[in-house]
C-alpha positions in Angstrom: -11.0 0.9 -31.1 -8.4 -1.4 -33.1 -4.8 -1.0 -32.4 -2.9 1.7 -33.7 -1.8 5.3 -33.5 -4.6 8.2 -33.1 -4.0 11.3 -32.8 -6.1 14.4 -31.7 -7.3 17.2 -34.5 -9.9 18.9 -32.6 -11.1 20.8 -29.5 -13.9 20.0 -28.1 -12.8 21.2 -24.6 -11.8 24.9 -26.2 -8.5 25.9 -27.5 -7.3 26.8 -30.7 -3.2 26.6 -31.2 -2.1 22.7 -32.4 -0.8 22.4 -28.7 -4.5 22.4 -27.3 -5.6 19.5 -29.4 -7.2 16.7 -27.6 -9.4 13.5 -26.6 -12.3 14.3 -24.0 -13.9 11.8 -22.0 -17.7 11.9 -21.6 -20.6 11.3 -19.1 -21.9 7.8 -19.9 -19.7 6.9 -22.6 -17.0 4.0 -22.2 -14.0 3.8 -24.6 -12.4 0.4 -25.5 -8.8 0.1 -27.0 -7.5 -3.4 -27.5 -9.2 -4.2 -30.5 -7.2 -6.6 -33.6 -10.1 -4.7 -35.8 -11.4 -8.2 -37.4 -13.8 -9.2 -34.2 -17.3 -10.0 -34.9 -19.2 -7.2 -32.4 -22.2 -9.4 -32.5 -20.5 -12.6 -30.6 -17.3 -10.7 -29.1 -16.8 -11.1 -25.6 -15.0 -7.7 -24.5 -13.3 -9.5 -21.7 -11.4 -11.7 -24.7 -9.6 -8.5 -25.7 -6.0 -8.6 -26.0 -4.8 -5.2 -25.2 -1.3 -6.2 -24.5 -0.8 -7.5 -28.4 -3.1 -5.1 -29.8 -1.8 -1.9 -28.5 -3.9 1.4 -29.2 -2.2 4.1 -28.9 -3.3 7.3 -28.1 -0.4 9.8 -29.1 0.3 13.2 -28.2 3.0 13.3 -30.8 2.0 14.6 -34.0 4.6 14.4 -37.1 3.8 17.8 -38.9 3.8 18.6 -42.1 5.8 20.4 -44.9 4.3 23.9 -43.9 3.9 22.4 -39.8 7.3 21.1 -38.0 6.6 18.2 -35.9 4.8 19.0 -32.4 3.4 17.3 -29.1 0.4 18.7 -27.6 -0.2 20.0 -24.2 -2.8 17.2 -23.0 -3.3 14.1 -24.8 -6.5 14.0 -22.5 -8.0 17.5 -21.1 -10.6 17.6 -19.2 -11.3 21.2 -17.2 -13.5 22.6 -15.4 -17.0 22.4 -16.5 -16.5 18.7 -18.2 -17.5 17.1 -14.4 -16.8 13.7 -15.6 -17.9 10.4 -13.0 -17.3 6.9 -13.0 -20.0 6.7 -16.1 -17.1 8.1 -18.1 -14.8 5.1 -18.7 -11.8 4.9 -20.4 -10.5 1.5 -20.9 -7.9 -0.8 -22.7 -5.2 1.9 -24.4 -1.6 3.4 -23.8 -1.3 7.9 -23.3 2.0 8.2 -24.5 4.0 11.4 -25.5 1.9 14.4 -24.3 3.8 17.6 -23.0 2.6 20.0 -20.9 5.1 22.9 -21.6 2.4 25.8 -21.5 3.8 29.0 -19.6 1.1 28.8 -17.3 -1.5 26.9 -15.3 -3.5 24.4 -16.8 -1.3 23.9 -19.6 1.5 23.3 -17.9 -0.3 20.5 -15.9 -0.8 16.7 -17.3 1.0 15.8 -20.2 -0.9 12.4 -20.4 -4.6 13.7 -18.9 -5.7 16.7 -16.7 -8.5 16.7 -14.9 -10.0 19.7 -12.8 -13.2 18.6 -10.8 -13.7 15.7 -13.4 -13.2 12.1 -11.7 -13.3 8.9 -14.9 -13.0 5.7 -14.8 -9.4 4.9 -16.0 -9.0 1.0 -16.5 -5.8 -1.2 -18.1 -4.0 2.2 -19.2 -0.4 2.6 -19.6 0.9 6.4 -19.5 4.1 6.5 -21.0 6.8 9.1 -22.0 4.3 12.1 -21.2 6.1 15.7 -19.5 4.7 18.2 -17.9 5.4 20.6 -15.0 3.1 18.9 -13.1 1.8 15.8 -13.5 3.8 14.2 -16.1 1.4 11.3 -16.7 -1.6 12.3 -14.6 -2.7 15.6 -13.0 -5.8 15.6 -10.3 -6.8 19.1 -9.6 -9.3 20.8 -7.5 -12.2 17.7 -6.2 -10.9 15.2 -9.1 -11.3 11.8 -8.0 -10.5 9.2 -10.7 -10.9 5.4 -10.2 -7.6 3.5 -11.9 -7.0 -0.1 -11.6 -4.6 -1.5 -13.6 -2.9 1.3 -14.8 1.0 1.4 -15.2 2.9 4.9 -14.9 6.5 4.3 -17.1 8.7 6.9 -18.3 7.2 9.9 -17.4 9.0 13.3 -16.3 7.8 16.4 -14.3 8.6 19.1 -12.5 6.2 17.5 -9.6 5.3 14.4 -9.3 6.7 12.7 -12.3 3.8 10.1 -12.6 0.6 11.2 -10.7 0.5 14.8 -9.4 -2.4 15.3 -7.3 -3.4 18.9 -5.6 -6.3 20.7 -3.8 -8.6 17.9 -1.9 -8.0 15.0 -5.3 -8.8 12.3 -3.7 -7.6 9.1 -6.5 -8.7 5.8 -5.8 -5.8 3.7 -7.0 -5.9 -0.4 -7.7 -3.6 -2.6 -8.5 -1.1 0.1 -10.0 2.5 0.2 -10.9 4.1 3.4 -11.0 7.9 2.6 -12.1 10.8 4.4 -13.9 9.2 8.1 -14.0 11.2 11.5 -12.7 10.8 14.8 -11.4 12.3 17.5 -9.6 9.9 16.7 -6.1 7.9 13.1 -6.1 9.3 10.9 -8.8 6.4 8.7 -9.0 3.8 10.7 -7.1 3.6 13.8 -6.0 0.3 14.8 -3.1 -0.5 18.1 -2.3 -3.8 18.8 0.4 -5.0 15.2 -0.9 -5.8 12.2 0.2 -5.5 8.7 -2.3 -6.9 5.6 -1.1 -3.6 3.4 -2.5 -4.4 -0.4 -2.1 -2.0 -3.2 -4.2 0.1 -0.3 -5.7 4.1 -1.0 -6.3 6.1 2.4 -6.5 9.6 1.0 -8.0 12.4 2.8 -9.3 11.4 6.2 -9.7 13.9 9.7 -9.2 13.4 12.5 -7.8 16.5 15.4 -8.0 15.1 16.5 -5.0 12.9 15.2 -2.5 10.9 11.7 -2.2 12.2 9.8 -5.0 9.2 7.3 -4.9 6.2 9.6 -3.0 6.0 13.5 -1.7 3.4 14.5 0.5 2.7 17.5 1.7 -0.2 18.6 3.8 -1.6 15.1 2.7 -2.3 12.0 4.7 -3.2 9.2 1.7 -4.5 5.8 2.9 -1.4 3.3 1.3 -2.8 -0.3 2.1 -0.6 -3.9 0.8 1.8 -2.0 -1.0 5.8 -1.9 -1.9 8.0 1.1 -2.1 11.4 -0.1 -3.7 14.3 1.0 -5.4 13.3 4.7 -5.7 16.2 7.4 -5.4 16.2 11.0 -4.0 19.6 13.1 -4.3 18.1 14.9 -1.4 15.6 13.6 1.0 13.3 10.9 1.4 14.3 8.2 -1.2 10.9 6.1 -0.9 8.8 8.9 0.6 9.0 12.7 1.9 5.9 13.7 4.1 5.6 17.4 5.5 2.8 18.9 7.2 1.2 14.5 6.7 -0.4 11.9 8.2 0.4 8.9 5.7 -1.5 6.1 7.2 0.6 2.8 6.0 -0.9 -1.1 6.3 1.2 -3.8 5.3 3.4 -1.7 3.5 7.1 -2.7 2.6 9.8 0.4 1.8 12.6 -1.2 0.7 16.4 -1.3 -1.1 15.3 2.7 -1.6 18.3 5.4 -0.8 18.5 9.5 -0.7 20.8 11.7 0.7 18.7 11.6 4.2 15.8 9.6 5.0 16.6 6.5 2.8 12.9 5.2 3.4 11.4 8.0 4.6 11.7 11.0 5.9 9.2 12.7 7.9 9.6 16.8 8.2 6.4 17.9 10.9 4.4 15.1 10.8 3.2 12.1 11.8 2.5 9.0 9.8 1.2 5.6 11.1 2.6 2.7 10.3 1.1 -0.7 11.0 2.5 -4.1 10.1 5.3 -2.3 8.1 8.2 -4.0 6.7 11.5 -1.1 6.3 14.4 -2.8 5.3 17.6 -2.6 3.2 17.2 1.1 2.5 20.3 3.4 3.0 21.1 7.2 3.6 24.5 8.4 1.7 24.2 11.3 4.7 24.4 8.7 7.4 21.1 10.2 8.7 18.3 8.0 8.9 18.8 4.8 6.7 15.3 3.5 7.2 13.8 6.7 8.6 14.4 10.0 9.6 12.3 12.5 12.0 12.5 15.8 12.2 10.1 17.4 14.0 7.6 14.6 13.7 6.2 12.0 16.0 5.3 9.1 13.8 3.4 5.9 15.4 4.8 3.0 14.7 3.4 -0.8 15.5 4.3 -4.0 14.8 6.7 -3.5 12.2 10.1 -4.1 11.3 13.7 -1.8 10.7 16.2 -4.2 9.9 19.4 -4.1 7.1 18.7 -0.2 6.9 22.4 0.4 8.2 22.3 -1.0 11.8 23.0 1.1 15.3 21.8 4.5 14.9 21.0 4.2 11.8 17.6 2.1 11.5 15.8 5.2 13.3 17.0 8.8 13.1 15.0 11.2 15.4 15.9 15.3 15.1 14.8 18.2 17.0 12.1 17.4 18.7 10.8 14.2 17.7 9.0 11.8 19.6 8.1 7.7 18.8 5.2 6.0 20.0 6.4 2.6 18.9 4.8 -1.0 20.5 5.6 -4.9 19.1 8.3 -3.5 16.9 11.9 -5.1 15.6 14.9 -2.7 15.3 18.2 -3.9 14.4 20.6 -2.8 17.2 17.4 -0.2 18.3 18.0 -0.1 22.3 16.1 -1.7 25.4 12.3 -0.9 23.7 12.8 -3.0 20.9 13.0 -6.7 19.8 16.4 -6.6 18.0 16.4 -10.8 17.2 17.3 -11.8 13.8 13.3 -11.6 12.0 15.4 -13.3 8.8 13.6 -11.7 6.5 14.1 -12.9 2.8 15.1 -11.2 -0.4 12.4 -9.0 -1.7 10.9 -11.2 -4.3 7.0 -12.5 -5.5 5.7 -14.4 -3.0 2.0 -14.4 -3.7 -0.3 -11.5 -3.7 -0.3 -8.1 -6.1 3.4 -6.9 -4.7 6.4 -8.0 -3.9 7.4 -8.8 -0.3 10.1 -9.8 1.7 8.9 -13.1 3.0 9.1 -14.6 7.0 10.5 -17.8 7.6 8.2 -20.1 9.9 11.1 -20.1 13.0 11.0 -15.8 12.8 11.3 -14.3 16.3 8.5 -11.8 14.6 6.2 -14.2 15.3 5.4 -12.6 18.3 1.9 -10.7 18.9 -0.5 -12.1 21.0 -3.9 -11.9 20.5 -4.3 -9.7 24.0 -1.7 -6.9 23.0 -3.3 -4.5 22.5 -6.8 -4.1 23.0 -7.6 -7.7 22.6 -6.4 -7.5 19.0 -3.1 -8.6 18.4 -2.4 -4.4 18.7 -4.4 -3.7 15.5 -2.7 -6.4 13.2 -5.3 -6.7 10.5 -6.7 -10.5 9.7 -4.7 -10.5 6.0 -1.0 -9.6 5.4 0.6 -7.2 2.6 -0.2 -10.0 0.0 -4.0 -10.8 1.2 -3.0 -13.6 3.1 -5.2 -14.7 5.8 -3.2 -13.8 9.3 -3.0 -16.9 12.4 -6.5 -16.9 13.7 -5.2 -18.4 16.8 -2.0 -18.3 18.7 0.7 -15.4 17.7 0.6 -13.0 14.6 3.7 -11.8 12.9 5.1 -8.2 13.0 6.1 -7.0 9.8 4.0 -7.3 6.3 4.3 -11.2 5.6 2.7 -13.8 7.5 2.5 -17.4 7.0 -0.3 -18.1 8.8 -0.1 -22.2 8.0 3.3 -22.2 10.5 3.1 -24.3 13.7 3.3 -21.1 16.1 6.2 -20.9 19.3 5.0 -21.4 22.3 6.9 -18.2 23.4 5.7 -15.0 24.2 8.2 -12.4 23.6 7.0 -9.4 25.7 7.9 -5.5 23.8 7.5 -2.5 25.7 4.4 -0.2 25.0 6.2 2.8 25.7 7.5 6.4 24.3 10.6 7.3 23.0 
């Protein structure tokens, strides 16, 4: 397709009203977008598309007409039960802008951008912009959906849940090299997980808002896979301003959570559960409450290794543990944190691109933090993986760093600097 504006007129999904016009993906079919309209098809090389300059829109706004006001469909995409789309149905190359899911009830109230029940596409260099809904503002994954996205950006969008992704009922998204910035809801400004599990790997969740809780991600009942990833600059008025998790188990590799704020939890905030962090960088987050700048746990036991709480507010404020809480926390930094922590300098840098899909707050080479030895653990520098946040290679030999970043060219200390393996 060449650039420009399209604009649903049928529906081939069912519906009747001019809100339930839409675009449907299909089984074996892939879409392109990107298209100046003068390329020859019989020489064109797709991967010379320039989708950035040749933007095809795909608009959920519709002007009117004398006798018809203007409108904005429900779904700009709608795929419900029955359509069982898989990876054979690709979608590839446009930007979803302006869909609004306003319906009074369930499914039309659900994916202002695209909804999918039990349907999981192939959803490549997208942009969803400026779509509403109650749930789902840009994307809604309901019941077994599963959609592949790699480079896809989430801008703009607003919700009731989960402002840019809303995922619910055992969706299971496999997400890429994905920005999900500037989107709001009431509960997950950028995503929002209910009994699901996304496999997140090179994702950036920056500056989203939630009114309530987990400005950047909300889980609940979830435990997503989040792998070299950043969580920055997101704001909750209430808790959790880079992530809420209740009733979860987020597991978290070479993640940074960073510069985000909320009223508790400024980083996280964990309600009943228990997320694993490894090789975590928390830093620079803050909690207007005073509770938990970098994280907050109430009622949770969280595991925690080889990672670092520093400039989230200092003494009593890097960790926050309520009620009955309980850390299992080995090789880790923790400004001020007490006897079974490092609590050296690590002098990490400003967040910034240092290599890699996200942004990371970089180690310099004379870091205490370079500080695991191959034998913690179980032989294994205690889990650190072999690559850091920005798919680095790690120190094959000698000491590996705690935290996200590792320079793995630096001429290692000859120091071992020996953390308790112990609960709090």
């Amino acid at each position: 397709m060449a650039a420009g504006i399209y604009r649903a007129s049928a529906w081939p999904n069912g519906g009747a009203s001019r809100w339930e016009k839409h675009f449907t993906l299909k089984n074996g079919v892939a879409i392109y977008g990107g298209f100046a309209g003068t390329e020859d098809p019989a020489n064109f090389n797709l991967d010379n598309r320039d989708f950035e300059n040749n933007e095809t829109i795909l608009s959920g706004y519709h002007p009117g007409t004398f006798l018809i006001p203007p409108y904005r469909v429900y779904h700009i995409f709608y795929h419900p039960e029955g359509t069982d789309l898989d990876k054979t149905a690709v979608l590839d190359g446009f930007t979803i802008s302006g869909g609004k899911a306003d319906g009074d009830e369930f499914p039309h109230n659900a994916g202002g951008g695209m909804y999918n029940e039990k349907s999981s596409p192939k959803l490549v260099n997208l942009k969803f912009t400026n779509n509403e809904a109650g749930f789902g503002g840009g994307l809604s994954n309901n019941s077994f959906s599963n959609p592949e996205l790699s480079s896809v950006t989430f801008s703009g969008n607003q919700a009731v849940q989960g402002g840019g992704i809303f995922n619910r009922e055992s969706s299971n998204p496999v997400l890429s090299n994905v920005t999900i910035s500037n989107n709001q809801a009431i509960w997950g400004g950028g995503i929002w997980n209910t009994a699901s599990n996304p496999i997140l790997t090179d994702v950036t969740i920056v500056s989203n808002f939630a009114s309530n809780s987990g400005g950047g991600i909300n889980n609940t009942v979830s435990s997503p896979t989040m792998t070299n990833m950043v969580i920055c600059n997101n704001l909750a008025s209430n808790n959790g301003g880079g992530m809420y998790n209740y009733l979860s188990e987020p597991n978290m590799t070479n993640v940074t959570v960073s510069s985000n704020l909320a009223d508790y939890g400024g980083g996280i905030y964990n309600r009943e559960s228990s997320p694993i962090l490894l090789n975590v960088t928390i830093a620079g987050n803050k909690a207007y409450e005073d509770l938990g700048w970098g994280m907050l746990n109430d009622e949770s036991s969280p595991i925690i290794r080889n990672s670092i709480f520093w400039a989230n507010g200092g003494e009593g404020r890097e960790i926050k543990n309520i009620g009955n809480s309980l850390l299992h926390v080995s090789f880790s930094i923790v400004q001020e944190g007490g006897w079974l922590f490092i609590t050296d300098d690590p002098q990490i840098r400003t967040l910034a691109d240092n290599g890699g899909a996200t942004l990371t707050h970089a180690i310099p080479r004379n870091s205490p933090a370079y500080a695991i030895p191959k034998a913690a653990g179980d032989g294994n520098w205690n889990g650190a993986p072999d690559t850091d946040q920005r798919g680095f290679r790690r120190a094959m030999t000698g000491f590996r760093a705690i935290g996200a970043y590792e320079d793995a060219g630096l001429v290692q200390p000859g120091v071992l600097m020996l953390l308790l393996d112990e609960d709090e």
